[in-house]
Biopython code that builds the backbone (N, CA, C, O; Angstrom):
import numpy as np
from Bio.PDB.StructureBuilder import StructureBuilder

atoms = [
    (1, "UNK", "N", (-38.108, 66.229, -89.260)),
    (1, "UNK", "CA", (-37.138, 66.617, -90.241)),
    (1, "UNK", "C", (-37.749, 67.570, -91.259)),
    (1, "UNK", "O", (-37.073, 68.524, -91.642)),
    (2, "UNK", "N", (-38.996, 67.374, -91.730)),
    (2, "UNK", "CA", (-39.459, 68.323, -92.506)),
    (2, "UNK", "C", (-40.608, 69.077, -92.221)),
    (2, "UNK", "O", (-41.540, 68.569, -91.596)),
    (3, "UNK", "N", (-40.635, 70.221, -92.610)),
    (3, "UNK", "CA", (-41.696, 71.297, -92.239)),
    (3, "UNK", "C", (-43.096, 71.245, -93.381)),
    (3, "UNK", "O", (-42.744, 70.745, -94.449)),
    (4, "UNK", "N", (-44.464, 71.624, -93.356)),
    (4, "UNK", "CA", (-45.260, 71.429, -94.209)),
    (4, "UNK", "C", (-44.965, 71.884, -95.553)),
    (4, "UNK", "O", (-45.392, 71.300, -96.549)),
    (5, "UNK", "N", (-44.095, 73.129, -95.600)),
    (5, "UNK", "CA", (-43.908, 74.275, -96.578)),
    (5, "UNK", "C", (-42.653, 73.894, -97.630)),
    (5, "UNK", "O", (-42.411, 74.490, -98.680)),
    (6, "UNK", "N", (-41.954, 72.808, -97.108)),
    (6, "UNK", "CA", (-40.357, 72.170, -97.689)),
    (6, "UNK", "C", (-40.569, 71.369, -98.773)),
    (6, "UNK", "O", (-41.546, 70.682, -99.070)),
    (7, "UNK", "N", (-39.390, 71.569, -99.397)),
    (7, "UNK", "CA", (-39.618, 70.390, -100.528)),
    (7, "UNK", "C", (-38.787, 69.468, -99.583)),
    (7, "UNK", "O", (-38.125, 69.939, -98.658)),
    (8, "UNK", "N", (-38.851, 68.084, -99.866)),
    (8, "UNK", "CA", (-37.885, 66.793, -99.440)),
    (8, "UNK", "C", (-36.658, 67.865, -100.072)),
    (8, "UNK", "O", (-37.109, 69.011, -100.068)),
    (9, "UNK", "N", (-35.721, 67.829, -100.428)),
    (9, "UNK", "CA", (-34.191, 68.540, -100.932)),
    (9, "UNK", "C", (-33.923, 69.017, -99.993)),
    (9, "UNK", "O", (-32.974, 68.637, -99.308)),
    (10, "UNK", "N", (-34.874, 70.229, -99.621)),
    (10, "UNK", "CA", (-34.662, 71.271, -98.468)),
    (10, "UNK", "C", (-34.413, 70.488, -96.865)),
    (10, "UNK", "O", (-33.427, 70.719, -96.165)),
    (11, "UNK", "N", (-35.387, 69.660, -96.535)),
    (11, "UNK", "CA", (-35.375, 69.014, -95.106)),
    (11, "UNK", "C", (-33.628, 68.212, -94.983)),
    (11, "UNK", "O", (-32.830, 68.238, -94.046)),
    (12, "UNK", "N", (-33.516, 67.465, -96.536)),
    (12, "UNK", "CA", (-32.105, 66.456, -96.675)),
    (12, "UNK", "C", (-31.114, 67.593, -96.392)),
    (12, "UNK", "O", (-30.262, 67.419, -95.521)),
    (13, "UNK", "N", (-31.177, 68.862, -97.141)),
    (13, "UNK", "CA", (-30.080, 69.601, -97.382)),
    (13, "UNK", "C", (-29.884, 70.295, -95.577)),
    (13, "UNK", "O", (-28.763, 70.598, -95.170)),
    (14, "UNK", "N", (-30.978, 70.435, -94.801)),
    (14, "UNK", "CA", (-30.899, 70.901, -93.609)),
    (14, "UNK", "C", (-29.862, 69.958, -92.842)),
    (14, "UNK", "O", (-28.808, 70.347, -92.339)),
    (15, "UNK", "N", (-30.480, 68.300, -92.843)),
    (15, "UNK", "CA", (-30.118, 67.420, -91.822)),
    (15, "UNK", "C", (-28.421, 68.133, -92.428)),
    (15, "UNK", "O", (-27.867, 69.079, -91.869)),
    (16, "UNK", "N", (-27.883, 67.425, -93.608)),
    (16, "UNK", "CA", (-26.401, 67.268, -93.785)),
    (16, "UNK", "C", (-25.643, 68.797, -93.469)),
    (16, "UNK", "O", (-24.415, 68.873, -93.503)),
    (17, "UNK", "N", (-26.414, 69.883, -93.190)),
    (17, "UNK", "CA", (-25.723, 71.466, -92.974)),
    (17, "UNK", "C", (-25.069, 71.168, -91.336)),
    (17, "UNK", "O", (-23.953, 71.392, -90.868)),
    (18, "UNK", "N", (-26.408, 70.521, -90.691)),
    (18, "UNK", "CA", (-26.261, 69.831, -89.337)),
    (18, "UNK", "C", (-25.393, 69.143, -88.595)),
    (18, "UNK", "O", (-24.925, 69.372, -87.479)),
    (19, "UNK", "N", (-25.152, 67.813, -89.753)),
    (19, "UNK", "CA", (-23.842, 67.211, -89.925)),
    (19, "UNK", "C", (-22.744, 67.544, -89.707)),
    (19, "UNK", "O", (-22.025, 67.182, -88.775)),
    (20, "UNK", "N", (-22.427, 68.541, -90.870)),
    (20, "UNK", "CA", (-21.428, 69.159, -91.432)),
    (20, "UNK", "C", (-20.903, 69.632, -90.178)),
    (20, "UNK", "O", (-19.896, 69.217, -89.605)),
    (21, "UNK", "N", (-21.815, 70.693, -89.752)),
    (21, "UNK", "CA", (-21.863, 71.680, -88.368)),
    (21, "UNK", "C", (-21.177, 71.236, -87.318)),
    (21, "UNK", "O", (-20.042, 71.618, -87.032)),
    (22, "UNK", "N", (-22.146, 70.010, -86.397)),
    (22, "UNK", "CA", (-21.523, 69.229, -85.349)),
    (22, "UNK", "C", (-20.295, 68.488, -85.715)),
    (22, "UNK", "O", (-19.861, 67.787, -84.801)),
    (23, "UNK", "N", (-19.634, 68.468, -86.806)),
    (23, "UNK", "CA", (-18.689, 67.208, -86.692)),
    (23, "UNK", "C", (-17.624, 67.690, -87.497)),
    (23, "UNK", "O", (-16.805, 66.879, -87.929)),
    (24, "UNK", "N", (-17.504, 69.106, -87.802)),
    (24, "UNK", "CA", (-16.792, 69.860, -88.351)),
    (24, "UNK", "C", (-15.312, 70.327, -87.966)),
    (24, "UNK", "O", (-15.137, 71.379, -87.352)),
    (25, "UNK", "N", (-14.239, 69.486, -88.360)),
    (25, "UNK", "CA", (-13.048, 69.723, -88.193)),
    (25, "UNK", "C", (-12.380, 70.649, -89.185)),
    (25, "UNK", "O", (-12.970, 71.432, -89.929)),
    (26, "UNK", "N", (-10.548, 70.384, -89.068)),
    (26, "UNK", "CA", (-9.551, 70.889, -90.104)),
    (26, "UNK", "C", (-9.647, 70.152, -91.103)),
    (26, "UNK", "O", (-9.615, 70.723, -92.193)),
    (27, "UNK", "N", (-9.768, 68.934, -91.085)),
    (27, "UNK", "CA", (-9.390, 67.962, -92.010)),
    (27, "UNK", "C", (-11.005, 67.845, -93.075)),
    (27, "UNK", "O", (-12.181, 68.042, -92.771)),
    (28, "UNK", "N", (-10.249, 67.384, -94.560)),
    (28, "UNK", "CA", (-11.587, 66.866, -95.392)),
    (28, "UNK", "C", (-12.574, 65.361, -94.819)),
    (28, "UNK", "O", (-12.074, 64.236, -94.813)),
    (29, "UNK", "N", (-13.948, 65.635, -94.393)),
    (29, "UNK", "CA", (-14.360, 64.714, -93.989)),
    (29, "UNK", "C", (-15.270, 63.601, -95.397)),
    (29, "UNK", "O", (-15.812, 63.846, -96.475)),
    (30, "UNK", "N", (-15.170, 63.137, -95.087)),
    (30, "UNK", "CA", (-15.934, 61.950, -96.143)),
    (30, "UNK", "C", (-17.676, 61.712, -95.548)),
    (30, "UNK", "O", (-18.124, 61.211, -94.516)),
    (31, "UNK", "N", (-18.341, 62.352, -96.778)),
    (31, "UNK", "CA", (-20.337, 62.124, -95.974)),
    (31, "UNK", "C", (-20.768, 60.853, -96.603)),
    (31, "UNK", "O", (-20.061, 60.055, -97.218)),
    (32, "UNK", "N", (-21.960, 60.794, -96.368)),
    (32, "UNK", "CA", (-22.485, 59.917, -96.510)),
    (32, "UNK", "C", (-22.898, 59.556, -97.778)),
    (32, "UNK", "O", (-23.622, 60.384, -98.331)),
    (33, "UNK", "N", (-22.602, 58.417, -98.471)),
    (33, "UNK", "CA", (-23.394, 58.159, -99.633)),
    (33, "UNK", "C", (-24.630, 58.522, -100.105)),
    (33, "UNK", "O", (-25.618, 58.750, -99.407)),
    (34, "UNK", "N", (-24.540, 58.586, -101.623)),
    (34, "UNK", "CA", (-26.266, 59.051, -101.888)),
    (34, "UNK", "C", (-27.353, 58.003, -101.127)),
    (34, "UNK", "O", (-28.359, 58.130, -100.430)),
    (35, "UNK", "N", (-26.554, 56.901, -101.674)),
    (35, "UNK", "CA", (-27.651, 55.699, -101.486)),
    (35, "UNK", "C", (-28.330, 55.515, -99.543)),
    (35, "UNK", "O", (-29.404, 55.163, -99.054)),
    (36, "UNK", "N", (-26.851, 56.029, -98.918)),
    (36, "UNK", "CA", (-26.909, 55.226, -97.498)),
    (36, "UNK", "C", (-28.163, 56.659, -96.936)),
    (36, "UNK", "O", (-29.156, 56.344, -96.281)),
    (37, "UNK", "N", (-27.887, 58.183, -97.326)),
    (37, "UNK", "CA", (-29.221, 58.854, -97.280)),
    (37, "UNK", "C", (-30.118, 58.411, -97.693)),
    (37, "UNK", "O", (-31.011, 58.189, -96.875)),
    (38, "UNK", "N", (-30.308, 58.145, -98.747)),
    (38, "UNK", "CA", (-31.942, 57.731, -99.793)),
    (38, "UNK", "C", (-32.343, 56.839, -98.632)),
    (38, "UNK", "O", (-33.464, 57.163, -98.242)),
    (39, "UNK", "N", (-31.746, 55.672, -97.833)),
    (39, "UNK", "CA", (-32.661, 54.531, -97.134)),
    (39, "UNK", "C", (-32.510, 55.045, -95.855)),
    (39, "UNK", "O", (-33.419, 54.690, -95.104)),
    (40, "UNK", "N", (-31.240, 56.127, -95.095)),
    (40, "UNK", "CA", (-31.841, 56.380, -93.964)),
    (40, "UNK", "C", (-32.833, 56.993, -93.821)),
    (40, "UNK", "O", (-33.707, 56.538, -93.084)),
    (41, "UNK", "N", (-33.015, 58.277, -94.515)),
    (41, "UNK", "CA", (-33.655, 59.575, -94.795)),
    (41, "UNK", "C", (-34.951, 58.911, -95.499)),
    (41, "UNK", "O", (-35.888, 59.672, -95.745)),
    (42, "UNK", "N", (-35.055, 57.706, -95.799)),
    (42, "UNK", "CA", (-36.219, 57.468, -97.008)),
    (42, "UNK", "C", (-37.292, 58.959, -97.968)),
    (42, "UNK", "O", (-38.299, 59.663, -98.037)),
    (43, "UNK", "N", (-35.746, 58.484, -98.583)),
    (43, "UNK", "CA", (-36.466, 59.414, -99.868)),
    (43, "UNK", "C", (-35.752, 59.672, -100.358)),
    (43, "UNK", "O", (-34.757, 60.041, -99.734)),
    (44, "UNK", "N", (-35.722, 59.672, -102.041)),
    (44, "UNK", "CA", (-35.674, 59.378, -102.957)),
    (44, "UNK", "C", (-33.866, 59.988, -103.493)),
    (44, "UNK", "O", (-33.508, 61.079, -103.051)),
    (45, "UNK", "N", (-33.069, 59.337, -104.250)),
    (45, "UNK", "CA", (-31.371, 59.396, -104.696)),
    (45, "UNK", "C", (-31.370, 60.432, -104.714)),
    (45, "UNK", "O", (-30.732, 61.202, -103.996)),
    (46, "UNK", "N", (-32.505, 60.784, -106.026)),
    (46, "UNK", "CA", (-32.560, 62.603, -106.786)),
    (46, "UNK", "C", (-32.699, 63.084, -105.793)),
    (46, "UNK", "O", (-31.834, 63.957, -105.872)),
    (47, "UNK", "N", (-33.271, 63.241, -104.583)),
    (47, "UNK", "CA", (-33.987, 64.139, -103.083)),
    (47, "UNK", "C", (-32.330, 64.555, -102.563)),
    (47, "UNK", "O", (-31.906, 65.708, -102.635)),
    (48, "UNK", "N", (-31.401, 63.231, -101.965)),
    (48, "UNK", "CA", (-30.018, 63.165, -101.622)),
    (48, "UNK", "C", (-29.288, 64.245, -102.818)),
    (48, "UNK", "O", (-28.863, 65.372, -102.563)),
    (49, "UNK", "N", (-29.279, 63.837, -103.636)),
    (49, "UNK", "CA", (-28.505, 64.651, -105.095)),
    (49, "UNK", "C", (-28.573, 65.723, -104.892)),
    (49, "UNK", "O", (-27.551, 66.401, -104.781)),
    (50, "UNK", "N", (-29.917, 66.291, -104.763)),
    (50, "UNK", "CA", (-30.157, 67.156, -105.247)),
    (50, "UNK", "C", (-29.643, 68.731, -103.959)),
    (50, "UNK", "O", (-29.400, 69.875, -104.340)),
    (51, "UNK", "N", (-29.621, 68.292, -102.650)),
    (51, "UNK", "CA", (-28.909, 68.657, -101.221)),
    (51, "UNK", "C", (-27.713, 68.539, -101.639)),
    (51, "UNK", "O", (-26.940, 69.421, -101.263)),
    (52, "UNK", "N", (-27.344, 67.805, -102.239)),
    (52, "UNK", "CA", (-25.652, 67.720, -102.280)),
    (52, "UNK", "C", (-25.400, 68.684, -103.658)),
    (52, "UNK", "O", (-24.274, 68.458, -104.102)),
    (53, "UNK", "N", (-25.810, 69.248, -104.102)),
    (53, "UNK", "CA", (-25.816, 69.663, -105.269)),
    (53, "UNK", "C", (-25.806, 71.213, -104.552)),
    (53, "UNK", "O", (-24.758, 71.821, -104.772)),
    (54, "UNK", "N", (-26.453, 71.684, -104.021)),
    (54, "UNK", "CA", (-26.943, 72.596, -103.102)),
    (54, "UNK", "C", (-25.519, 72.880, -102.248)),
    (54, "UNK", "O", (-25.028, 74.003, -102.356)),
    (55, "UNK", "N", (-24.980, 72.076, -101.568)),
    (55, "UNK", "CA", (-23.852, 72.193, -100.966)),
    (55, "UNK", "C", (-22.582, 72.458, -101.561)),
    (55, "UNK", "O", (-21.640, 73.102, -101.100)),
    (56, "UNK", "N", (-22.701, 71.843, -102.699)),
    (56, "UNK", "CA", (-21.655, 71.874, -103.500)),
    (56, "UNK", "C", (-21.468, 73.085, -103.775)),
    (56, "UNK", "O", (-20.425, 73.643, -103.434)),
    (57, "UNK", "N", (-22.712, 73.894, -104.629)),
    (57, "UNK", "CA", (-22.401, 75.055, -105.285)),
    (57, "UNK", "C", (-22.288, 76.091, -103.829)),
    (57, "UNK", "O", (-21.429, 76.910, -104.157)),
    (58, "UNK", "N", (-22.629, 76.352, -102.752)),
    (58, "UNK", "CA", (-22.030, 76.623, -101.609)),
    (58, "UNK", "C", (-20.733, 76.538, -101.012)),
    (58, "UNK", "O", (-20.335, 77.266, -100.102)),
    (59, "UNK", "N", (-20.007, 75.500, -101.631)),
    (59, "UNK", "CA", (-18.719, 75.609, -101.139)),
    (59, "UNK", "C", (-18.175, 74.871, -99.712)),
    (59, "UNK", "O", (-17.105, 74.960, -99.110)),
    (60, "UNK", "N", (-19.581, 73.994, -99.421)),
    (60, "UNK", "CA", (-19.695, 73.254, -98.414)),
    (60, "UNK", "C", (-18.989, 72.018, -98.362)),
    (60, "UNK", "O", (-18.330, 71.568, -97.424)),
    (61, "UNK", "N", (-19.268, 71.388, -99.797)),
    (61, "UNK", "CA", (-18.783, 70.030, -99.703)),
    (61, "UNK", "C", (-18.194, 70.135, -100.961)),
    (61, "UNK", "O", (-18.196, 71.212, -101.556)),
    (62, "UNK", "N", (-17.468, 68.683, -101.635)),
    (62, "UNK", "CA", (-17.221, 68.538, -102.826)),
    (62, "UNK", "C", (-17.219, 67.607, -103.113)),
    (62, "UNK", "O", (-16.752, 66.914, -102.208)),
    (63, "UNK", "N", (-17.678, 66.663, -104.515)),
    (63, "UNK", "CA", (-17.655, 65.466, -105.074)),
    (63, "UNK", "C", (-16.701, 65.185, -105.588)),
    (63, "UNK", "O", (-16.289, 66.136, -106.253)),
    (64, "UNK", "N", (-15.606, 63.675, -105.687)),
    (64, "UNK", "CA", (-14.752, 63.178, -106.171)),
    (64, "UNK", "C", (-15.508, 62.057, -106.625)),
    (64, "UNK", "O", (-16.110, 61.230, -105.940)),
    (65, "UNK", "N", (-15.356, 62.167, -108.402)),
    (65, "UNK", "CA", (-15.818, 60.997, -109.090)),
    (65, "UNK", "C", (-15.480, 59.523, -108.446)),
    (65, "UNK", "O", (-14.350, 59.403, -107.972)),
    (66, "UNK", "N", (-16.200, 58.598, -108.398)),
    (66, "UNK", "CA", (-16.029, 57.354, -107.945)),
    (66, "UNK", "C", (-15.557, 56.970, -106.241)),
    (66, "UNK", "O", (-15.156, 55.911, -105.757)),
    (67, "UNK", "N", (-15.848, 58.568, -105.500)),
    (67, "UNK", "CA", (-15.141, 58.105, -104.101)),
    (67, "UNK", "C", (-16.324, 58.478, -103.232)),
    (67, "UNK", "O", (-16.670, 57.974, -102.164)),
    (68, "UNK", "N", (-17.025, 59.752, -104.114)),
    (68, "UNK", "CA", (-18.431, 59.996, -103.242)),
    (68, "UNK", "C", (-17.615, 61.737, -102.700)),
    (68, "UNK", "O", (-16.617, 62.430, -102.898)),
    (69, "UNK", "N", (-18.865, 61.701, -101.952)),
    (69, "UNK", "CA", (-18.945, 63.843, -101.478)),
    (69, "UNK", "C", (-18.414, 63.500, -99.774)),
    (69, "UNK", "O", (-18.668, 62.595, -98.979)),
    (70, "UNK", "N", (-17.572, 64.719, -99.732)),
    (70, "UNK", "CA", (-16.668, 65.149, -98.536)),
    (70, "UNK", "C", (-16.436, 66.371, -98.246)),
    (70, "UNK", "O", (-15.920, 66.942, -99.206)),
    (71, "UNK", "N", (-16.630, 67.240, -97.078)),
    (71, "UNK", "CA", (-16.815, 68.184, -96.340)),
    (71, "UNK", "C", (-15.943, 68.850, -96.139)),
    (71, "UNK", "O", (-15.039, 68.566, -95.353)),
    (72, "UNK", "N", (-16.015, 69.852, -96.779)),
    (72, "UNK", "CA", (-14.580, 70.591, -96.475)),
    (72, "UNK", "C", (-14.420, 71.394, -95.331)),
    (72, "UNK", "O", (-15.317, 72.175, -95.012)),
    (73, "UNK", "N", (-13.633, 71.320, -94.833)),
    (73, "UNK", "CA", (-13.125, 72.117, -93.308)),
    (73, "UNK", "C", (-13.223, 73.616, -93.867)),
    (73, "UNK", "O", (-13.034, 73.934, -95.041)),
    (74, "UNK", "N", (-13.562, 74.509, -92.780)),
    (74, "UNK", "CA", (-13.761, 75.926, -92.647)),
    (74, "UNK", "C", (-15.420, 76.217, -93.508)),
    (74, "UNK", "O", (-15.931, 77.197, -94.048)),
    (75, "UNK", "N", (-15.629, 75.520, -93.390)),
    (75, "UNK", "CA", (-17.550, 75.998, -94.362)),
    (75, "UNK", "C", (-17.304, 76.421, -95.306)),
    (75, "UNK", "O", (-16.419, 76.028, -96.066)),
    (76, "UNK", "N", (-18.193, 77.505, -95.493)),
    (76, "UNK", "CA", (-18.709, 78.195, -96.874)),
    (76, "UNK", "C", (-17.441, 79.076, -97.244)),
    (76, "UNK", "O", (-16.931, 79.828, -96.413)),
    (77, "UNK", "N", (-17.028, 78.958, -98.359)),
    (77, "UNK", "CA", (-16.261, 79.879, -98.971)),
    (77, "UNK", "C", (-14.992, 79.347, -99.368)),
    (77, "UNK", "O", (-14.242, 79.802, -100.231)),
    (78, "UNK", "N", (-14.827, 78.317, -98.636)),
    (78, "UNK", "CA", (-13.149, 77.956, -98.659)),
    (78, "UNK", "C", (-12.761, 77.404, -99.974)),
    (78, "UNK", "O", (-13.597, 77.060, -100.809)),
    (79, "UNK", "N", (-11.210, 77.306, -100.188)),
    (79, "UNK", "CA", (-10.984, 77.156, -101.029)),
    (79, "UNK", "C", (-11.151, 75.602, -101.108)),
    (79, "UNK", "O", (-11.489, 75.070, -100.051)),
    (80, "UNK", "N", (-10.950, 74.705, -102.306)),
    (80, "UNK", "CA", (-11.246, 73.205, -102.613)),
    (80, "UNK", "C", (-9.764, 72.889, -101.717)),
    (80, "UNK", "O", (-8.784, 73.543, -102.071)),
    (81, "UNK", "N", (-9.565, 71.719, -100.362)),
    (81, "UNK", "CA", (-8.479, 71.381, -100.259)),
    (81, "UNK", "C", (-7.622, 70.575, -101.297)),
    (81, "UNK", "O", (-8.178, 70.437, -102.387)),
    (82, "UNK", "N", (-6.381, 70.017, -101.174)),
    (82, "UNK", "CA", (-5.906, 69.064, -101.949)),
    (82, "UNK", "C", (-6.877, 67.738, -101.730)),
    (82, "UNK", "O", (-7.561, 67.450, -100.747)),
    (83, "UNK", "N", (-6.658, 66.835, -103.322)),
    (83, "UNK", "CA", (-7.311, 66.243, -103.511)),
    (83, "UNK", "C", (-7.192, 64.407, -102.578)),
    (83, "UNK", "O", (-7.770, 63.344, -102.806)),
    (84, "UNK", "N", (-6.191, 64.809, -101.564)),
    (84, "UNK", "CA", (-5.807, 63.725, -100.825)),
    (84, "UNK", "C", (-6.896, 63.541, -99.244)),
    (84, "UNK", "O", (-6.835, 64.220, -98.218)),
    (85, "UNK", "N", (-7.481, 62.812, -99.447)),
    (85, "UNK", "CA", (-8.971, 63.151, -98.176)),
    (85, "UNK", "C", (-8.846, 62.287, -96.932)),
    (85, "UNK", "O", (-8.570, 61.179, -97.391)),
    (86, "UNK", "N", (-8.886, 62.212, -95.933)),
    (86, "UNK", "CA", (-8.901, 60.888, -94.743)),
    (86, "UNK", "C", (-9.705, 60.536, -95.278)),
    (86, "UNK", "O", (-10.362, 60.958, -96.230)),
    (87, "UNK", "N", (-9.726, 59.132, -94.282)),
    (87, "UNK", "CA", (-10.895, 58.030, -94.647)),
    (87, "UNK", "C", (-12.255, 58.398, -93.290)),
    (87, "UNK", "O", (-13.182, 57.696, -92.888)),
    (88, "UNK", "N", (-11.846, 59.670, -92.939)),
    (88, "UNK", "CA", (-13.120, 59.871, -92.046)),
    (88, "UNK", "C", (-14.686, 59.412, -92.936)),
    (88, "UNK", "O", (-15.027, 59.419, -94.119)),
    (89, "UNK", "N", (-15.185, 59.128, -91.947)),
    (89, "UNK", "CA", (-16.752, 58.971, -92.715)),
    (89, "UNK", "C", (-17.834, 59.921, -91.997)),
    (89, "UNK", "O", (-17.706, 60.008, -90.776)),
    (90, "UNK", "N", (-18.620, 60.462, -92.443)),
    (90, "UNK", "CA", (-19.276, 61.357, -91.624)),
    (90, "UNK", "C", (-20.207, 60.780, -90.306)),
    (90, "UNK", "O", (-20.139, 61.145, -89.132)),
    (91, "UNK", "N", (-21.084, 59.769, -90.909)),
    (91, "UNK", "CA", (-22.024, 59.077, -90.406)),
    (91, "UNK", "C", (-21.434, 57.803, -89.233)),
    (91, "UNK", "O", (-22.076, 57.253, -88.338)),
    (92, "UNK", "N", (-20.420, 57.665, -89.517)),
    (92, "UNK", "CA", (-19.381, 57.260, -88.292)),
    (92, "UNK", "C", (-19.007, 57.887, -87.536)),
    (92, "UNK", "O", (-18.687, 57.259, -86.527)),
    (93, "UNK", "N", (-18.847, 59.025, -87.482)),
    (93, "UNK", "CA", (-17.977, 60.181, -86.539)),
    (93, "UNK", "C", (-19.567, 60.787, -85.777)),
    (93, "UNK", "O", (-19.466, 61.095, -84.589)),
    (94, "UNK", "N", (-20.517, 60.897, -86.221)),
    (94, "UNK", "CA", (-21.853, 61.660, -85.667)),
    (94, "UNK", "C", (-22.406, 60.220, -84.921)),
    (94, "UNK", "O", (-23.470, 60.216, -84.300)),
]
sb = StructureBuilder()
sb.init_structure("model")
sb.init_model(0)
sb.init_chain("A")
sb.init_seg("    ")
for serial, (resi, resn, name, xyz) in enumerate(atoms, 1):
    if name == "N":
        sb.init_residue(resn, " ", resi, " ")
    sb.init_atom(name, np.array(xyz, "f"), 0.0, 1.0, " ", f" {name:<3s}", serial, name[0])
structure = sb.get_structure()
């Protein structure tokens, strides 16, 4: 997962581009918790955060207070869908 030259952020932010990639529909998908990365991925919330943070300002994913980060269909650029999401889960569907 990670190369000598990477920070941990970079290797996390790769796996979930990956994710995103293979399992990438129309619909808003629901990813994985910070926490359920931090113990698969072992390493550290801020490490998870900080990839998702990365995605975010990309246009990849988006955070909904209290529901967690979800994948928006069409990648980079798109507009934010409505705020109504399936209950897809990412790490279920991969």
């Amino acid at each position: 997962m990670k190369n000598k030259t990477d920070f941990a952020y970079q290797a996390v932010y790769r796996y979930l581009v990956r994710l995103i990639d293979e399992v990438q529909t129309d619909s808003t998908t629901r990813m994985p918790s910070l926490r359920q990365l931090s113990r698969r991925l072992r390493v550290s919330i801020s490490t998870v955060q900080s990839a998702y943070s990365l995605l975010e300002k990309e246009g990849r994913v988006c955070s909904m207070p209290k529901s967690g980060y979800y994948a928006l269909p069409g990648g980079v650029g798109d507009e934010t869908p409505d705020p109504v999401f399936e209950n897809d889960n990412l790490l279920e569907t991969f």
